[in-house]
N, C-alpha and C positions, 0 to 999 in steps of 0.2 A: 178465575171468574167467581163471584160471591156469587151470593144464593137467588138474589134477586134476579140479577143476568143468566142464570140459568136456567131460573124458569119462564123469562120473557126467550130463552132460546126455545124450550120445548113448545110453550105455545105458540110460536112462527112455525117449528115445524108442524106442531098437528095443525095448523091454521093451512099451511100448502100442503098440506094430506087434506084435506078435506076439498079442498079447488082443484085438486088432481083428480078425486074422485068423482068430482061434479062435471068435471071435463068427459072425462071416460063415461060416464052414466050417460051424458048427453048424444055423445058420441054414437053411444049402445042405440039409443033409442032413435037417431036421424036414420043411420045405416046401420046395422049389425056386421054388415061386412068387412065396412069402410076400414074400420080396425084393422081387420086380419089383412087388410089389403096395403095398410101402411099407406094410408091415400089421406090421412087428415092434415089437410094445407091447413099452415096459418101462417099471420103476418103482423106484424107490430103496425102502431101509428102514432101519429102528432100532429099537435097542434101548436103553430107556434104564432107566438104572438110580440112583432118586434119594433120599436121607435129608434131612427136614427138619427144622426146628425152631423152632417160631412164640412168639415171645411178645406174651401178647394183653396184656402192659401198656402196651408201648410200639409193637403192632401192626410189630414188623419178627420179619422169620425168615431164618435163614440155610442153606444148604445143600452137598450135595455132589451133582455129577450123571456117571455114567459112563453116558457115548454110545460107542456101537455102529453106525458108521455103514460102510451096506452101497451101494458105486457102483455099480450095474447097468446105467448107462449106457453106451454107447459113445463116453464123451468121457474125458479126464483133467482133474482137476480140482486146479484150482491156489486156488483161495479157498473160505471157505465163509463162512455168514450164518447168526446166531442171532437171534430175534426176540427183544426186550427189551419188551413189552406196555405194562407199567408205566408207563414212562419217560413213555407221555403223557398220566399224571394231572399235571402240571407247568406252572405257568404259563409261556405261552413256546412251550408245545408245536405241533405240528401240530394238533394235536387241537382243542385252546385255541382257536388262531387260526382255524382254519377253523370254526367254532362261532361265533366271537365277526363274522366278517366275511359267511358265506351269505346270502342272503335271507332263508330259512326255520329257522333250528335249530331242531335238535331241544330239546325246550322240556325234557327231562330233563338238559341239557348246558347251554346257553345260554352264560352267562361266569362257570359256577359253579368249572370250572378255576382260571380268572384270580385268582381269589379264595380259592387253598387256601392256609394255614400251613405252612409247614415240616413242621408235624408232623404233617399233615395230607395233603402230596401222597404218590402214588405213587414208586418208583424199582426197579429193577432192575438190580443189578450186578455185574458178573465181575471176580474177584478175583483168579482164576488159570485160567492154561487150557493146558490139554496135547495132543499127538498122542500118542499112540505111547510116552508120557515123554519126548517132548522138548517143549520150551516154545517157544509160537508169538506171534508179533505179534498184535496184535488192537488195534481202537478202537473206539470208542463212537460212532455216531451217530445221535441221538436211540434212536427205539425199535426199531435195528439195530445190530448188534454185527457189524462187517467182522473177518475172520479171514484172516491170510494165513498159508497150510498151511506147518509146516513139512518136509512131503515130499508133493507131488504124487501123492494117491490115483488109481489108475490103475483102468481101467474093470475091471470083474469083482472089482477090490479091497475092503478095510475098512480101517477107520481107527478107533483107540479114543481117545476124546476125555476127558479128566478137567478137568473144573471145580468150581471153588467160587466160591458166587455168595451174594450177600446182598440183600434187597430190604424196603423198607416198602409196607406195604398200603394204597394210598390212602382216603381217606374216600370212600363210595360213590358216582360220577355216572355212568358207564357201564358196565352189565354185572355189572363185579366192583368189589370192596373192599370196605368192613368198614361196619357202620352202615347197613343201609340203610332206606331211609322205612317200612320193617317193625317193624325191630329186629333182623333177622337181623344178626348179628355178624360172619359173614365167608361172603364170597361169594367162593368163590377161583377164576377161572378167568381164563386167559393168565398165570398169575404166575409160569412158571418158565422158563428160557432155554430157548427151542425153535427146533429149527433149521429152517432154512428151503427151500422144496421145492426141489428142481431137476429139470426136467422136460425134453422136447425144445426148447423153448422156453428153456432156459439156467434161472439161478436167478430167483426171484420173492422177494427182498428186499423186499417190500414198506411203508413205514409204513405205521403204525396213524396212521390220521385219523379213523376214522370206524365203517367197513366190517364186513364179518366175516372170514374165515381161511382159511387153505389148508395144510396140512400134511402131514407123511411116515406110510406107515402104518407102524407098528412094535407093538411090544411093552414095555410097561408095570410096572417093578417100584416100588410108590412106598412108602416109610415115613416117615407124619407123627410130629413128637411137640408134644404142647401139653398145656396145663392138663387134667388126668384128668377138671374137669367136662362138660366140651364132647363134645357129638354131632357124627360127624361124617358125612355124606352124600356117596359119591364114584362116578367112573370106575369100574368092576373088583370084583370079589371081595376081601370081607374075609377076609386069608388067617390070624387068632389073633384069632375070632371069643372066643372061651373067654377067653380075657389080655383084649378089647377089655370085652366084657357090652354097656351099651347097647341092650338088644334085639334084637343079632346072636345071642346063643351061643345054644344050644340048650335051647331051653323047657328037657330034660328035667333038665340038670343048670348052670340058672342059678344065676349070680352076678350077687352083689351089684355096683352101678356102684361103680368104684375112684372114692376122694373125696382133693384136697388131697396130690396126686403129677403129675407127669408121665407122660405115657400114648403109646405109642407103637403108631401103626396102620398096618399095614401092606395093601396093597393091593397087587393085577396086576391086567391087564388084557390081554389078547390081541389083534393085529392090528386095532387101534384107529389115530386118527391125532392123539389130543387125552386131554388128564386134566382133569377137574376135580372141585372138593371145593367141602364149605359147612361152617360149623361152628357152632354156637350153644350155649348152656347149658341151654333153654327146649324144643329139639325132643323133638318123641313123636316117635318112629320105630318102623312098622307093616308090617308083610312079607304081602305077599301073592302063593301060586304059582298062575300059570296052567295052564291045560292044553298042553301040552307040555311044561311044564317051567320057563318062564320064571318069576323069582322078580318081584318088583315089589316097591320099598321106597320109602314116603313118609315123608318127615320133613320136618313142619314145627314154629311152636309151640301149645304146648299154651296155647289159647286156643276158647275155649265156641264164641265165634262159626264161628271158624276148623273146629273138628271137627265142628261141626254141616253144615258141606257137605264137608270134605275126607272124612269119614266114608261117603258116598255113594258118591265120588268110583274104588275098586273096582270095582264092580259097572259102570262105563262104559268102567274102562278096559279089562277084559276083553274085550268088546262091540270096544273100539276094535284093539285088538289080533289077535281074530279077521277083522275084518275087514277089516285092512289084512296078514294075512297070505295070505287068499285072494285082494287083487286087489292085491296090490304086493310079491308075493315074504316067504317067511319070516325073519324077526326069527331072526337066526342065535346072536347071544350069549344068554348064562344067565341076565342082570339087567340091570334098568335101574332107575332109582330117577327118583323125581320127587322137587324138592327147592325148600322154598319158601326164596327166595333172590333177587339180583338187581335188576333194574328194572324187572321185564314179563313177558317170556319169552324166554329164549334157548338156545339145543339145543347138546349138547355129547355125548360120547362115551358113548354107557349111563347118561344122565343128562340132566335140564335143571333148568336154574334158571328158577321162576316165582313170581311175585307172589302172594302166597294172600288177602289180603284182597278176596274177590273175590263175584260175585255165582254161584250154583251154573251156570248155563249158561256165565256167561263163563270160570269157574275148569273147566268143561270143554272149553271153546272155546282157551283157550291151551296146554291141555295137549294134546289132538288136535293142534296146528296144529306142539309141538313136538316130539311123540313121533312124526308125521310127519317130523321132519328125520332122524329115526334110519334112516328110507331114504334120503330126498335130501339128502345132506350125510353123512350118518358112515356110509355103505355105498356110497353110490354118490358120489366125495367130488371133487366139481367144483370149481374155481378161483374159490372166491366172489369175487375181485375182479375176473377178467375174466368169468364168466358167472353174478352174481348169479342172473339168472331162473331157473336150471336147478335152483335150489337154493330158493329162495322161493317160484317158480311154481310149479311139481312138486309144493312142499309145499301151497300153496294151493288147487290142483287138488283133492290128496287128501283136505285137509281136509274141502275143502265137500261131498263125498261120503261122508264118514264122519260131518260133523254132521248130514247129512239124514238118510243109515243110522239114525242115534241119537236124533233128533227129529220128520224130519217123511220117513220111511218111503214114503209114497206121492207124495210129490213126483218130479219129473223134475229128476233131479241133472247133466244134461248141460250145464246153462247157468248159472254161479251167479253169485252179485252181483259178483263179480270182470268181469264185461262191462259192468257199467254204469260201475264206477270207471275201467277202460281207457277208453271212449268217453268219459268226462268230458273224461280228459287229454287224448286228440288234441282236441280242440275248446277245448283251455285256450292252445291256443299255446304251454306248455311243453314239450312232449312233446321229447324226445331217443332216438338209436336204443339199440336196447337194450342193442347193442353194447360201448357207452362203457363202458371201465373204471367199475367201481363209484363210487369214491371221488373222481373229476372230475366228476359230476352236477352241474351248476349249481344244482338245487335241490334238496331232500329231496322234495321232493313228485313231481319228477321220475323221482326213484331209486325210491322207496321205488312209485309206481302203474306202472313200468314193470317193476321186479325182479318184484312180489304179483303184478298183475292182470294187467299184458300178457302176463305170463309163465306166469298160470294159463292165458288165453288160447289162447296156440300152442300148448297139448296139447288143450284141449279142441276148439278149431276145428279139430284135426286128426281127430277123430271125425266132424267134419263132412264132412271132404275126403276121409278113407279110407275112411270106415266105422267103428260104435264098437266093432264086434265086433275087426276088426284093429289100433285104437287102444287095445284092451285086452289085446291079444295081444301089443301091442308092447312095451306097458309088462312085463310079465312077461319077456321076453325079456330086453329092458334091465336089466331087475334082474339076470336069473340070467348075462348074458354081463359086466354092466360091476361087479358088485358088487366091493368092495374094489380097488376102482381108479379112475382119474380119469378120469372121460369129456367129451369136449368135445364143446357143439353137432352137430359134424360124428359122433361116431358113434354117439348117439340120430339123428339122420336116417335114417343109412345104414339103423337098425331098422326104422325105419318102411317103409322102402323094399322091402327084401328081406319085409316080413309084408303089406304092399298091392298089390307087384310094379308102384306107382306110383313116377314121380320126382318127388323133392319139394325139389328143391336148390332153387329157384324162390321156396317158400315159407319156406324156412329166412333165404334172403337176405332179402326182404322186411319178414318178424316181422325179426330182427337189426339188419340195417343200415340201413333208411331208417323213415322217419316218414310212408310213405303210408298214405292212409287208403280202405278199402272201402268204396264208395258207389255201390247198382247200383239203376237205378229201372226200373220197367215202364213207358213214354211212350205206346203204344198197343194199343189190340184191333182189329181191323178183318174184317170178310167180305172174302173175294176170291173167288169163284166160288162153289166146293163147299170151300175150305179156311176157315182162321181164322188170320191172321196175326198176332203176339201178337210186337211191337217190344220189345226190352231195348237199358239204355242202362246203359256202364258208365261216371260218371262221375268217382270217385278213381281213382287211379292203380296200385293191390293191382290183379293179376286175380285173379278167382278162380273154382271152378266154382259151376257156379249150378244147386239142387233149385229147380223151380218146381212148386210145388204150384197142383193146381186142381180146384177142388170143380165136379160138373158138378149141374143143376136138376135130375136125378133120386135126387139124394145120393152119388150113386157118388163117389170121390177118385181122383187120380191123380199122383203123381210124374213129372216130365220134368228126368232128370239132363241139365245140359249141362256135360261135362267139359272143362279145360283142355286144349289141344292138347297143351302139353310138360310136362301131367300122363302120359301116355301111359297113362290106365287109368282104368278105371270102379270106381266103391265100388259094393259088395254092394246089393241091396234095403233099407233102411231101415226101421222101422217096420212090416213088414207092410202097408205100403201099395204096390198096382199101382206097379210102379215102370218106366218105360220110358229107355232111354239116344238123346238125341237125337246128330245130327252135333255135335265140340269147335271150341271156339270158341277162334282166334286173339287171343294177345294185346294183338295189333297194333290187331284189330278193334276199334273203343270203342263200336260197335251190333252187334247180333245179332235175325238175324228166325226165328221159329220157327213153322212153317206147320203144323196141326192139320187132318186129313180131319174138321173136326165143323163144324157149322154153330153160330151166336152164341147162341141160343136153348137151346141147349144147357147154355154154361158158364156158370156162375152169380158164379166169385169165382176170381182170381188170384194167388198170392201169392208171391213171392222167401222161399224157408227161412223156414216157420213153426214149426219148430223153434228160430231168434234162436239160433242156434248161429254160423252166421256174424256176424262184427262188423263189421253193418256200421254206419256211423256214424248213419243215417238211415231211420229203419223207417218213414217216414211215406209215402217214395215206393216200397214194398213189395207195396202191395195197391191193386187193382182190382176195385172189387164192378162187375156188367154192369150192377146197378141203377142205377149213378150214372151208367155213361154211353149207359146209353136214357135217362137224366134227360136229361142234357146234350145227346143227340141232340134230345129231342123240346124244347127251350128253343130 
């Protein structure tokens, strides 16, 4: 290094000495504690600002993207990573080969890669890229784009990035691309360079194999241009509603759809962390405003069968909207659009792509389970690849409570089919912690019942353990402290904790990191004097506390909480039923004897959580009728 470059070295560093000290200072002076408490959140952002330009004869489009990138870190940063999505419609790919070698694929993917044309696969690619106007290194690998900066973005700094990038649309096998078993024409989501998160945890370059996404929140300017006939469904506000028609402009002074030109639309989007679009020839597009204010736009196509349920399909979502703003925090943006598109259903920023050929409950079952993601994922926007469940479970939870809200109203929504598919797995011998980065799964089936159900699981068993009144307290809190930001495992717990005044690190490791399973039997009843001693045996290796319900021969009921010792707290009464708190039972303990002032004659039936709120793997060694064992006595 000559002399020159060694002192523009020393000056960068005393320049991020002095932005480190100005953090800390600041820091000092908000909270003195916050410090010592390791509590200082932060979080990057962008602004991107992007022109594109699709042509749908040869399905490639080309673009220009001005990034806006904001370090709010306490690190300096010497490299940066753009995700290249595309890259792995490609035979060859990660994608490809982990598809083609699993156990299980996914049967929408299989080795339909392996077998794309030329003109057929996917690609994405940078053509040129800038910092600042200076021109920086960068290489391609697979579906990541390495960046070496050409001037080390220093913490509290920005950095303005100019690219031009060009990409083909692959033929449709996951998610997004053109053609799909619909006929939707284009399904565009991950098609354009987006860069990649950097968190406390350093950058998360991740490939695409499989998985879902993690990204930066920012701000959104986007202008498509393609064939004048094409509808198109996106991210954000249409901001030349009037230039676009389509069914956007204003009833009062419509125009006609522009025919046989090029059409250019422009969208924003606010404090979003994802854009996506769909385009087809064929869509009706139909705007519906909620109460608050929220707009709703479905487009799909104009097909008999198709509007004869999408046509309903209004009238639930409003239903579904109110009631996920009462028990899961308020739906903060102005629209969202539902958009039929895709391979199924997949959630994306004020938007999802869903399959519309559908039967009327399921065509409302995917769309609940994705306009649920617009909380778990695009507002509260968790690291799908290391905590899948926080983001499928959450939404799965939510769902099964807004599809009973919506169909079957007097059921008891605290336990839903999501416990029968987790019990499956642990007893399949597949089961893995749920820990596991996403996209190492050994199996689909492993990923896919541990991210959904086990994951619906650890909130709803958490209503078992707290209480549902404080497991509904919690979730609200979590919404309005973690909205628009990334939350991991550890500070939904901490929620829980601070609104139970329980400690629950205990259970967070357990669901997380290991594969044990809950399995608590009642072994005996017996008289002893003037008491009734009533044996528990915990045999999986979970502890957990234990509600023993017991119906006495006069019909009365009664609750006997036994709580975990290094739970250190008792949940609320339940149910409205007698609820009494016995001494907590050590983990250590694998029996527990619980002694009762009643005499035998008395209690009529025994039973471990008749609520099946607890998962435990084995509900057979649950209950004790006295009748079976005055049977067994008098045999």
């Amino acid at each position: 290094m000559n002399k020159s470059g060694f002192t523009d070295l020393r000056k960068c560093i005393f320049v991020a000495y002095l932005n480190q000290m100005k953090k800390f200072l600041l820091a000092l002076l908000i909270s003195p504690t916050m410090l010592c408490a390791k509590d200082y959140y932060w979080q990057q952002r962008v602004e991107y600002k992007m022109e594109v330009e699709l042509d749908d004869r040869t399905h490639k489009y080309s673009g220009t993207q001005y990034l806006t990138y904001y370090n709010n870190s306490p690190d300096t940063l010497f490299k940066a990573y753009f995700h290249l999505y595309y890259n792995a419609f490609q035979p060859g790919s990660m994608m490809d080969v982990r598809s083609r070698t699993i156990e299980d694929p996914d049967p929408r993917v299989e080795d339909r890669i392996s077998n794309l044309l030329p003109s057929e696969i996917g690609y994405l690619r940078t053509t040129e890229l800038t910092q600042n106007g200076v021109a920086v290194d960068f290489r391609e690998s697979g579906t990541i784009l390495e960046v070496s900066l050409a001037k080390p973005i220093l913490p509290g700094k920005k950095a303005k990035f100019y690219m031009k990038f060009e990409g083909q649309v692959p033929k449709q096998i996951r998610r997004s691309g053109r053609d799909n078993k619909e006929g939707i024409e284009y399904s565009m989501s991950q098609w354009y360079p987006k860069i990649a998160e950097y968190d406390h945890m350093g950058w998360h370059p991740d490939p695409y194999v499989g998985r879902e996404f993690h990204g930066v929140w920012g701000d959104f300017d986007v202008k498509l241009t393609l064939d004048s006939a094409y509808t198109i469904g996106a991210t954000g506000l249409l901001k030349n509603p009037q230039e676009i028609g389509h069914g956007y402009e204003n009833p009062e002074k419509k125009m006609k759809r522009p025919e046989g030109k090029l059409l250019t639309w422009h969208f924003e989007a606010e404090n979003v962390h994802d854009f996506v679009w769909a385009a087809d020839k064929d869509y009706i597009h139909e705007v519906q405003s909620l109460r608050g204010g929220v707009v709703v736009h479905y487009l799909y196509q104009n097909d008999d069968d198709l509007r004869k349920n999408w046509s309903k399909l209004p009238d639930y979502v409003a239903k579904m909207f109110e009631y996920a703003n009462d028990n899961f925090g308020i739906y903060p943006y102005p629209q969202y659009s539902i958009i039929q598109g895709g391979d199924g259903g997949m959630e994306y920023a004020m938007a999802t792509l869903i399959t519309g050929k559908r039967k009327f409950g399921s065509l409302v079952g995917v769309t609940v389970h994705e306009l649920m993601h617009s909380w778990y994922q695009m507002l509260l926007g968790t690291n799908e690849g290391l905590y899948p469940w926080m983001d499928e479970g959450f939404t799965s939870y939510a769902s099964n409570k807004i599809m009973t809200y919506l169909f079957n109203p007097d059921e008891d929504d605290r336990r839903g089919r999501y416990y029968d598919s987790y019990i499956a797995l642990a007893a399949s011998g597949k089961e893995e912690p749920m820990s596991k980065m996403a996209d190492h799964f050994n199996t689909n089936y492993a990923y896919a019942a541990a991210a959904y159900s086990k994951g619906a699981v650890f909130i709803a068993q958490l209503g078992y353990i707290v209480g549902q009144e404080n497991l509904e307290r919690g979730i609200l809190r979590y919404f309005e402290e973690w909205s628009f930001k990334h939350p991991s495992p550890e500070d939904f717990i901490r929620i829980m904790e601070k609104e139970s005044g329980m400690e629950l690190k205990w259970y967070l490791n357990y669901m997380l990191n290991t594969t044990e399973i809950i399995d608590y039997s009642i072994d005996s009843i017996s008289e002893i004097g003037d008491e009734v001693e009533i044996v528990l045996t915990r045999i999986g290796n979970f502890p957990m506390p234990i509600d023993l319900y017991i119906e006495y021969t006069n019909g009365k009921k009664e609750i006997i909480s036994i709580p975990l010792r290094m739970m250190r707290g008792i949940k609320p009464s339940p149910d409205g039923v007698t609820f009494n708190a016995a001494k907590d039972w050590p983990w250590t303990h694998p029996t527990y004897t619980l002694s009762l002032n009643r005499r035998m004659k008395e209690i009529g039936r025994v039973e471990i959580d008749s609520s099946k709120r607890m998962a435990d793997v084995n509900a057979e060694n649950n209950v004790l009728n006295l009748s079976d064992v005055s049977d067994s006595n008098a045999q």
